[in-house]
C-alpha positions as CSV (number, residue, x, y, z in Angstrom):
1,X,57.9,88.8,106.1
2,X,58.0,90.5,102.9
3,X,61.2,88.7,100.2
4,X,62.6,92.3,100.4
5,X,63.2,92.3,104.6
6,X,63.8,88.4,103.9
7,X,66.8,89.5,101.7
8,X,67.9,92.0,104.1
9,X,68.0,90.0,106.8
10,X,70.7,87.5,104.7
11,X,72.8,90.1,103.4
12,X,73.3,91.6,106.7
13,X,73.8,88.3,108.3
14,X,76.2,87.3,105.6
15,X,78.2,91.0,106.0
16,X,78.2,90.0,109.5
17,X,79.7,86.7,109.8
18,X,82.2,88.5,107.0
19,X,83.4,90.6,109.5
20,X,83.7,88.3,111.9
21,X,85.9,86.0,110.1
22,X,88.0,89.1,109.3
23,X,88.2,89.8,112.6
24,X,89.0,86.4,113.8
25,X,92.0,86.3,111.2
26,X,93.3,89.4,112.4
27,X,92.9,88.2,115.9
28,X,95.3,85.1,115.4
29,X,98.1,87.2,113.8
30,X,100.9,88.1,116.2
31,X,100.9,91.3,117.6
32,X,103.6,94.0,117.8
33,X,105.1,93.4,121.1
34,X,107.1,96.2,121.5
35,X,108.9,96.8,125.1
36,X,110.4,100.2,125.8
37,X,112.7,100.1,128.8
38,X,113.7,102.8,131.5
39,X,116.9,103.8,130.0
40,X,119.2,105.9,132.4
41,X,118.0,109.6,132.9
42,X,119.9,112.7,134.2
43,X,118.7,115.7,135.3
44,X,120.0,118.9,133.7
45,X,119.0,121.8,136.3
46,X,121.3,124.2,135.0
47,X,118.8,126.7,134.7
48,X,117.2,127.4,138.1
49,X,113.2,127.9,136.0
50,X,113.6,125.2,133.9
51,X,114.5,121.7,134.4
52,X,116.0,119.1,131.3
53,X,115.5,115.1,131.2
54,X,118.5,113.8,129.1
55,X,118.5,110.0,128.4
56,X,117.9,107.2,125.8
57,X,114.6,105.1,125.5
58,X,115.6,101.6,124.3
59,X,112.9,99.7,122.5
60,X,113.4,96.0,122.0
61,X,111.3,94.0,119.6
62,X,110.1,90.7,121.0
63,X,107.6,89.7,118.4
64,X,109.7,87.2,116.5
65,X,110.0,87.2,112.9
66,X,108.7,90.1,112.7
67,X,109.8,93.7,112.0
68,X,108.5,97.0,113.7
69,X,109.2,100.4,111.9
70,X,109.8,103.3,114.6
71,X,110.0,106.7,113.0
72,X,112.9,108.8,113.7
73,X,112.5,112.7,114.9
């Protein structure tokens, strides 16, 4: 093997087990464990072609010490 393919083979080895360690780190952080419930739902048929869910979702945040930023519509 040539010193050029010989250097090759290291750096992508090396970027390799790189990533790997990044992805191990990542792998070991807590995750966002977000729940979204049922709620309570109501139909609203007052229009006999068109048909209405009205409700609230609830999302509850069980990751602890950790914050989870929904966006607001």
């Amino acid at each position: 093997m040539s010193i050029v393919a010989t250097g090759l083979a290291i750096a992508v080895a090396l970027a390799g087990a790189g990533v790997a360690l990044i992805e191990r780190q990542y792998r070991r952080r807590p995750g966002n464990d977000l729940h979204l419930t049922a709620g309570e739902w109501q139909l609203d048929s007052s229009d006999r072609h068109h048909y209405r869910l009205v409700g609230k979702l609830e999302l509850q945040n069980r990751t602890p010490r950790q914050e989870i930023f929904i966006p607001r519509n």
